[in-house]
C-alpha positions in Angstrom: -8.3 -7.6 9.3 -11.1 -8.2 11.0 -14.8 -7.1 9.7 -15.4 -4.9 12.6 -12.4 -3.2 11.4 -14.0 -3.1 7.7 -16.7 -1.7 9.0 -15.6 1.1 10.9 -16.9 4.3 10.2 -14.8 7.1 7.8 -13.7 9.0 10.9 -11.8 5.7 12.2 -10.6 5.8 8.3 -9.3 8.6 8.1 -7.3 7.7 11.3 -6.0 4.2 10.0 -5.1 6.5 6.7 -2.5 8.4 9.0 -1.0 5.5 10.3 -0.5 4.1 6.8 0.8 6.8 5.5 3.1 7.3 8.0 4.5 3.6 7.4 7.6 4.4 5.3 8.1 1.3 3.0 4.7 0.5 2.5 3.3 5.0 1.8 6.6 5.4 0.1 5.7 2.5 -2.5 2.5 4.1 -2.6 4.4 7.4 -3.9 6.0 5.6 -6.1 2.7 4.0 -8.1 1.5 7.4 -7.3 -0.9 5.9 -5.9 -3.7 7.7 -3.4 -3.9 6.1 -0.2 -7.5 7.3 0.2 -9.2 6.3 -2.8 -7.8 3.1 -2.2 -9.8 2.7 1.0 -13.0 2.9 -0.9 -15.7 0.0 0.7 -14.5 -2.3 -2.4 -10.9 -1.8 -2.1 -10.3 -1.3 2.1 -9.8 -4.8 2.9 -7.1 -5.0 0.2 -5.4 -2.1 1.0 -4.9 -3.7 4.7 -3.8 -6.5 3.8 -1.2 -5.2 1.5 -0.4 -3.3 4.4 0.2 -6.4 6.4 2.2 -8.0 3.5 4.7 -4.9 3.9 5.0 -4.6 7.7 5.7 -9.1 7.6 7.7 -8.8 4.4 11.7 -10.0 5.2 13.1 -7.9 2.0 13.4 -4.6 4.3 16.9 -3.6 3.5 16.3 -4.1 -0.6 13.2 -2.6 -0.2 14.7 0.4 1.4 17.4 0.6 -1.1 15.1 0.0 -4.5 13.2 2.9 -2.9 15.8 5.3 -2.3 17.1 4.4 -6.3 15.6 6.5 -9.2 13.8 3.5 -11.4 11.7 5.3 -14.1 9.3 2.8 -15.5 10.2 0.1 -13.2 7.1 -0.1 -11.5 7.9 -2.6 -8.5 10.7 -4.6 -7.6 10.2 -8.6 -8.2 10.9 -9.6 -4.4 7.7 -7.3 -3.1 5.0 -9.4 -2.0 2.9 -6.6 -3.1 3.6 -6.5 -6.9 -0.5 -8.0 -7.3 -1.6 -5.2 -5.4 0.2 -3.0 -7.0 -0.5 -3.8 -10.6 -4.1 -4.2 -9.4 -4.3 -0.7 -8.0 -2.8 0.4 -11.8 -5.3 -1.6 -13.6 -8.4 -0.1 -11.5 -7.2 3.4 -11.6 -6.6 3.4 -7.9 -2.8 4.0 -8.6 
């Protein structure tokens, strides 16, 4: 993303937080590390967050995506082929997830 994006001020977050949310594979992962979408677009973590973001919307694993979601995996924290699992385990390890 671009800095000007980064730099945006919260009201322009709060709307980008809608639209992410409202991106099925990428807020239903999110549910699934239980992790919150707006503490994750704290100033240290926002450009992450996007780019994960990006990762998900470019990612070619769509249809295995949307059937690991729809699966009950307890303790299986992220499939192998998401191009997220960093992000993910990063979000864990900070305590944004």
């Amino acid at each position: 993303m671009s800095d000007s994006l980064i730099d945006r001020p919260p009201r322009a977050w709060f709307r980008a937080l809608r639209r992410i949310a409202s991106y099925r594979p990428f807020g239903a992962m999110a549910d699934r590390q239980q992790a919150d979408i707006a503490a994750l677009c704290r100033p240290e973590t926002r450009e992450a967050l996007f780019r994960a973001v990006r990762n998900c919307v470019a990612c070619r694993h769509r249809a295995p995506c949307r059937l690991w979601l729809e699966e009950e995996r307890p303790g299986e924290a992220y499939p192998a082929f998401c191009p997220n699992g960093a992000y993910w385990e990063a979000a864990r390890v900070f305590g944004a997830g």
